[in-house]
DRENZA-731988 format. One record per residue: x, y, z of N, C-alpha, C, O in turn; residue in one letter. Coordinates in steps of 0.001 Angstrom, whole numbers, padded with zeros to 6 digits, always signed. Example, Ala and Ser with C-alpha at 12.3 -4.5 7.8 and 13.67 -1.06 7.14 Angstrom:
BEGIN
+013190-005690+007800+012300-004500+007800+013200-003300+007800+014236-003319+008465A;+012850-002250+007080+013670-001060+007140+012900+000030+007870+013409+001138+008039S;
This chain:
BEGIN
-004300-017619+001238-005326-017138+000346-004804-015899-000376-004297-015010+000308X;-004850-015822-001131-004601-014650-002231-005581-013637-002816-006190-013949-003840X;-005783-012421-002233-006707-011561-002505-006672-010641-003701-005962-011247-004503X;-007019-009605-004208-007250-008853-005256-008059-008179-005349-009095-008237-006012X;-007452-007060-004319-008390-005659-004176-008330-004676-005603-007360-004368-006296X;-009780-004325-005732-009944-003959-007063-010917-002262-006323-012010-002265-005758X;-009969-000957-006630-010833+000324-006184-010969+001182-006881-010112+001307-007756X;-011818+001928-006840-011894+003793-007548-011573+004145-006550-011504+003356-005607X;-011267+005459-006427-011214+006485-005403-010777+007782-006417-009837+007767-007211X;-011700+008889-006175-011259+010324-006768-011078+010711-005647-010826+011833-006087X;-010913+010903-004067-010703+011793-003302-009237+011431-002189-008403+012079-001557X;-009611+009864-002472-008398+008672-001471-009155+008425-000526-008745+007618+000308X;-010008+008812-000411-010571+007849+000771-010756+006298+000261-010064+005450+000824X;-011423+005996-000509-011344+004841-001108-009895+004132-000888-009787+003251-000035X;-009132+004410-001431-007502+004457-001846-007064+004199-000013-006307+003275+000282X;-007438+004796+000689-006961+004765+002050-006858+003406+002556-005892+002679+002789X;-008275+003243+002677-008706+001400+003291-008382+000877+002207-007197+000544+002208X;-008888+000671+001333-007823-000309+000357-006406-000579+000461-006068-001733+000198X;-005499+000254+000793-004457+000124+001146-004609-000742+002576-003928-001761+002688X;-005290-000437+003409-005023-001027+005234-005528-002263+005075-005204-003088+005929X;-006643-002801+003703-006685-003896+003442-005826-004850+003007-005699-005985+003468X;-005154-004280+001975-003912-005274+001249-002459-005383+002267-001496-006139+002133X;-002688-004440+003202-001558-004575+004198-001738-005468+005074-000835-006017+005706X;-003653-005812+005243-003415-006357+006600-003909-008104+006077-004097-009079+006805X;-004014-007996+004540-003942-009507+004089-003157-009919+002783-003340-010888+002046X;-002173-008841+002709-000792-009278+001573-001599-009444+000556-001446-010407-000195X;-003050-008104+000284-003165-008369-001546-002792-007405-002081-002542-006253-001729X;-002755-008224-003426-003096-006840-004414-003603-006150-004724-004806-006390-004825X;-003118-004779-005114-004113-003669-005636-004204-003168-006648-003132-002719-007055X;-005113-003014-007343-005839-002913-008723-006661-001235-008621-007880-001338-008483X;-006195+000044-008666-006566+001179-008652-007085+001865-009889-006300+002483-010609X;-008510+001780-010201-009507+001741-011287-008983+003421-011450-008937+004398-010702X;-008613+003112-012939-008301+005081-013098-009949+005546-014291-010007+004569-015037X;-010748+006205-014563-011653+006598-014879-011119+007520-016152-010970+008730-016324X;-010980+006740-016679-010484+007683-018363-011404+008711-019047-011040+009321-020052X;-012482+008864-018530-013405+009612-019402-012911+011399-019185-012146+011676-018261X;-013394+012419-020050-012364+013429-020596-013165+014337-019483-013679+015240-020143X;-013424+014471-018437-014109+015689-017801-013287+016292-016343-013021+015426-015510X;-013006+017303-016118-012816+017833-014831-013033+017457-013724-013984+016718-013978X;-012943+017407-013026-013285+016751-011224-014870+017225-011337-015901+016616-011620X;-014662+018207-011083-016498+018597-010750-017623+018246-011877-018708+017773-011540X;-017293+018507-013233-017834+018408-014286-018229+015853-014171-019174+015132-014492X;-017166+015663-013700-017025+014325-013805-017619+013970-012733-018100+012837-012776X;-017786+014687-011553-018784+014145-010317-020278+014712-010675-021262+014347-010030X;-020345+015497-011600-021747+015945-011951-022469+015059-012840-023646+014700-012818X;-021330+014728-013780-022136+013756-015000-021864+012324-014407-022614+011436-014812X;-021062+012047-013663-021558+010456-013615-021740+010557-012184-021135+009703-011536X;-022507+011489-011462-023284+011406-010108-024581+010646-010994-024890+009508-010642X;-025329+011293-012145-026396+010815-013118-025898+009114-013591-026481+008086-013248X;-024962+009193-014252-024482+007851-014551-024347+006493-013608-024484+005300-013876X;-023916+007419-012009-024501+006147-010867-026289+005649-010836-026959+004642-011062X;-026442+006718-010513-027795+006705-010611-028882+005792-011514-029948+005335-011102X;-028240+005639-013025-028475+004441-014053-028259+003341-013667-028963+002356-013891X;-027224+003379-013018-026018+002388-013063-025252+001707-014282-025084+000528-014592X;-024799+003073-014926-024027+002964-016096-022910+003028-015610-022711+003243-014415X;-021690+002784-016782-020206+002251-016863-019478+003823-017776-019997+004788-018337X;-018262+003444-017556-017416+004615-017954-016305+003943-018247-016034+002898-017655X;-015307+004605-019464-014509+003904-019660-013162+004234-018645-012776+005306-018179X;-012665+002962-018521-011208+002514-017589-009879+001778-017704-009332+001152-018611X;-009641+002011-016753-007930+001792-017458-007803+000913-016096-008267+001426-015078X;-007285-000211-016015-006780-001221-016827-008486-001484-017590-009408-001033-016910X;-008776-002000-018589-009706-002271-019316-010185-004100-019335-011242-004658-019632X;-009213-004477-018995-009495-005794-018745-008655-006540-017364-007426-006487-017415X;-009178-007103-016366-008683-007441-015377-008670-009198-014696-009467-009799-013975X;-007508-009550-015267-007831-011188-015014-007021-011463-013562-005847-011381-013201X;-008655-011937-012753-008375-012315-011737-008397-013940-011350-008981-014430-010384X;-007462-014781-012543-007559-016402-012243-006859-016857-011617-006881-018062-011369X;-005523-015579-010891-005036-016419-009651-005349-016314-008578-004743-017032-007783X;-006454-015365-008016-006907-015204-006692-008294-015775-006490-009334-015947-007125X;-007666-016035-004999-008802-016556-003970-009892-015811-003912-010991-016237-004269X;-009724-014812-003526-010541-013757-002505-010354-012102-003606-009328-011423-003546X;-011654-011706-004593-011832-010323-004644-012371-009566-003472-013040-010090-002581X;-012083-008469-003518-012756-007226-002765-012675-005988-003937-011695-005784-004654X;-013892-005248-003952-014175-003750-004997-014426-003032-003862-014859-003617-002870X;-014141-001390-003850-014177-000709-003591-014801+000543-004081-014344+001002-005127X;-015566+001038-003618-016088+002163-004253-016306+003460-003573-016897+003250-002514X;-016044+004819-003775-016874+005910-003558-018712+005730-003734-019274+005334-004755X;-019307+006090-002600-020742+006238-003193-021161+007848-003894-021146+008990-003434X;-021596+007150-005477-022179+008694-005747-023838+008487-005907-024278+007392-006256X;-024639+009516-005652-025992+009361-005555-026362+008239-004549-027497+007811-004760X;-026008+007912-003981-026230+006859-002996-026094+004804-004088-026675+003730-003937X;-025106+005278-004966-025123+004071-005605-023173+004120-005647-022517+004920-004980X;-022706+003299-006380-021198+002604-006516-020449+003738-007738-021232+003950-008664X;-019732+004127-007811-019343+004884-009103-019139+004125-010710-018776+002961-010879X;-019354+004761-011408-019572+003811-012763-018185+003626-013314-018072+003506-014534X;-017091+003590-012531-016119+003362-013035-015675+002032-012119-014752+001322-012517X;-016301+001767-011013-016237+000038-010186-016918-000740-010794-016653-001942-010778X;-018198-000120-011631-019658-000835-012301-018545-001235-013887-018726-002135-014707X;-017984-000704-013868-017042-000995-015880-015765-001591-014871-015054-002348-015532X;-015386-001473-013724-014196-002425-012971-015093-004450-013082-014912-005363-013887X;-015594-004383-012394-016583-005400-012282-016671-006299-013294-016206-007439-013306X;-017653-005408-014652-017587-006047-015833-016350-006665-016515-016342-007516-017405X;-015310-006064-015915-013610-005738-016670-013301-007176-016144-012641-007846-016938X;-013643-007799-014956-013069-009009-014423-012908-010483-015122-013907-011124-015450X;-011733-010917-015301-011916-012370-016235-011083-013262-015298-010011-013029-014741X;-012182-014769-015274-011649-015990-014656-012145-014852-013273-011352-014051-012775X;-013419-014987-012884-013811-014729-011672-014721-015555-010860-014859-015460-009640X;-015435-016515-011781-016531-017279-012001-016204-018245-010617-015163-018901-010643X;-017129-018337-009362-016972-019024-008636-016371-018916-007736-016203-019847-006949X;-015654-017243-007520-014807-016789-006786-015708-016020-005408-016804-015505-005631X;-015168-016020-004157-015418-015442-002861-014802-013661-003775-013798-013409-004441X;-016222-012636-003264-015933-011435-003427-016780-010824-001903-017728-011209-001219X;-015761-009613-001875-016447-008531-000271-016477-007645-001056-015845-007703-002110X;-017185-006676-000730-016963-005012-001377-017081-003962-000055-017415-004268+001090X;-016725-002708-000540-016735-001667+000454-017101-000581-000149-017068-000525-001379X;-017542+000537+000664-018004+001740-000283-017360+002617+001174-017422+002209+002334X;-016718+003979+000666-016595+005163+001337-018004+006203+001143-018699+006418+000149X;-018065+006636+002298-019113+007586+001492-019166+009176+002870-018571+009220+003946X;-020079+010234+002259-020336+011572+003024-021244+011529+004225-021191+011964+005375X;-022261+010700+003367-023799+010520+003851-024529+009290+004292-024823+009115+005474X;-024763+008613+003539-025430+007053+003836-024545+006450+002402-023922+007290+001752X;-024526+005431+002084-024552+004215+001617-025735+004032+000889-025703+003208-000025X;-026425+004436+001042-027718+003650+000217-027703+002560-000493-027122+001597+000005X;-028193+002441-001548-028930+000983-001832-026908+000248-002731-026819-000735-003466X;-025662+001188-002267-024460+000625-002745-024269-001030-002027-023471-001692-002692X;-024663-001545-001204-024108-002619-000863-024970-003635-001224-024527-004767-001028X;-026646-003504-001939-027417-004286-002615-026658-004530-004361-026459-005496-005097X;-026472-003356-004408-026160-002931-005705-024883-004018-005799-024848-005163-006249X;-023816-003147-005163-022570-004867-005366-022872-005766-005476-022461-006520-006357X;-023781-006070-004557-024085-007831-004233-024602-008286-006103-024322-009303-006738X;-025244-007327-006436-026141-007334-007670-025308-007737-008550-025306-008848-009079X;-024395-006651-008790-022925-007035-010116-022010-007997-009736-021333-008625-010551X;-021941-008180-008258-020439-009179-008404-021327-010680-008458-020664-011582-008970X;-022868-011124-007961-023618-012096-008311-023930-011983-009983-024001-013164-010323X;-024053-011519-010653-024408-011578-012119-023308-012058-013182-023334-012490-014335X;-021864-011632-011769-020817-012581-012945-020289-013708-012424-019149-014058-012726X;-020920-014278-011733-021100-016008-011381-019829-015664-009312-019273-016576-008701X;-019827-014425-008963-019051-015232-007869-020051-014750-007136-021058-014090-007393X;-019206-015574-005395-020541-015511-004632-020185-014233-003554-019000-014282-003222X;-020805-013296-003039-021063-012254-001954-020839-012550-001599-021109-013714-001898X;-019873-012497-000180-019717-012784+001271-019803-011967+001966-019775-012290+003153X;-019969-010329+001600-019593-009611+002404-019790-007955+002034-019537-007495+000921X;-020239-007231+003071-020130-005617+002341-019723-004611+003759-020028-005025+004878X;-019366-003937+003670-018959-003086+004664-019015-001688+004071-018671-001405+002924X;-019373-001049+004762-019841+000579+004404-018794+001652+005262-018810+001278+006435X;-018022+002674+005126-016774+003196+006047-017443+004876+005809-017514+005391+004693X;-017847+005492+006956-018162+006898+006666-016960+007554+006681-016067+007217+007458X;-016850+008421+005931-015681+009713+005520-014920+009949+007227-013729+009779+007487X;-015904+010336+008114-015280+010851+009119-014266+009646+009954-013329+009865+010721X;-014669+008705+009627-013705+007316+010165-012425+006543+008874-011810+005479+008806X;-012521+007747+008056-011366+007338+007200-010151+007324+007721-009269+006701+007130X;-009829+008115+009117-008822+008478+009612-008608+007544+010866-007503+007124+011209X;-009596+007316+011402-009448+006940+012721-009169+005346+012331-009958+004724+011620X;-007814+004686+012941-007182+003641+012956-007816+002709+012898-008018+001781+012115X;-008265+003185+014233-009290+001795+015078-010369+001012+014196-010518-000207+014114X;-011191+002187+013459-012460+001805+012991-012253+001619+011374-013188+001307+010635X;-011158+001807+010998-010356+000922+009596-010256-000447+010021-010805-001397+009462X;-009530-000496+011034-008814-001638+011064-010197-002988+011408-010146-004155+011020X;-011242-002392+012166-012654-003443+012511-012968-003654+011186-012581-004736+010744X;-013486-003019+010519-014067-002571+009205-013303-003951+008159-013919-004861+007605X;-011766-003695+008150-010852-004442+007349-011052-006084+008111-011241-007146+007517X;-010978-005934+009085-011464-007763+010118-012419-007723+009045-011938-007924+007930X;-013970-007457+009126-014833-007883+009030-015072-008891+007630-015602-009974+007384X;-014120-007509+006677-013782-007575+005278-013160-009283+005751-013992-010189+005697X;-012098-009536+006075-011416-010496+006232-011860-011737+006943-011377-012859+006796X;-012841-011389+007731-013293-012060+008463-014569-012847+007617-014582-014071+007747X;-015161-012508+007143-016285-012534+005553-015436-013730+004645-015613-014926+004412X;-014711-012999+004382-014220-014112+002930-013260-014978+003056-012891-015528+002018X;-012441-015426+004627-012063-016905+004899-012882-017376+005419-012702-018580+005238X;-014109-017187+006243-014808-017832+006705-016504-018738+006044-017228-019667+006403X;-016447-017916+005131-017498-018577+004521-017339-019462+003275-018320-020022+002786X;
């Protein structure tokens, strides 16, 4: 099966498990860069609001054709308790996805909130089907063990269904 991990990450946590994912199922990685012109803080301030919409931001790669893989997975930072608007313009960016097995994951400080409805929401609206969401708190970004369950589950989700 051929996967095609697709992430943001401004801090690497994101960037972290995404990596322990594509290691521990030989995919690719697709690292959403957020082109819009603002500072770290200035850019977590204005599109903390922009999650919150669930608006898009512009990104680099800008268009992402995924017609040779099996299996997507997105990744996201949670801001405001939603997906960052640069996975929400990743998402849209996807071509030849239609009918495809997708998982998603979110890093986050606090809770997760309504981020793993929300995926299910965008990666169902462009014809593939959910299998899967997994949520990773900040403080277990490090710890091996609870990557590596986390990454099963991921894996375990989208050959099995």
């Amino acid at each position: 099966m051929k996967v095609c991990i697709i992430y943001h990450s401004e801090t690497g946590n994101t960037r972290h498990v995404a990596q322990h994912l594509a290691s521990a199922c030989d995919g690719k990685l697709i690292d959403i860069t957020d082109t819009a012109h603002y500072n770290r803080l200035t850019r977590f301030l204005v599109e903390c609001k922009m999650a919150q919409r669930e608006e898009k931001t512009p990104i680099e790669p800008a268009s992402i054709d995924v017609s040779d893989y099996d299996q997507l997975v997105f990744g996201s930072p949670v801001w405001a308790f939603k997906p960052t608007p640069a996975i929400h313009a990743a998402i849209d960016a996807v071509k030849g996805c239609e009918g495809k097995k997708a998982t998603a994951f979110c890093t986050h400080g606090g809770r997760p909130g309504r981020t793993p409805e929300i995926f299910q929401k965008w990666i169902e609206a462009l014809g593939m089907k959910c299998v899967g969401n997994a949520s990773i708190h900040q403080k277990d970004i490090e710890n091996e063990k609870r990557t590596k369950e986390l990454v099963s589950i991921l894996i375990k989700n989208s050959v099995h269904q």
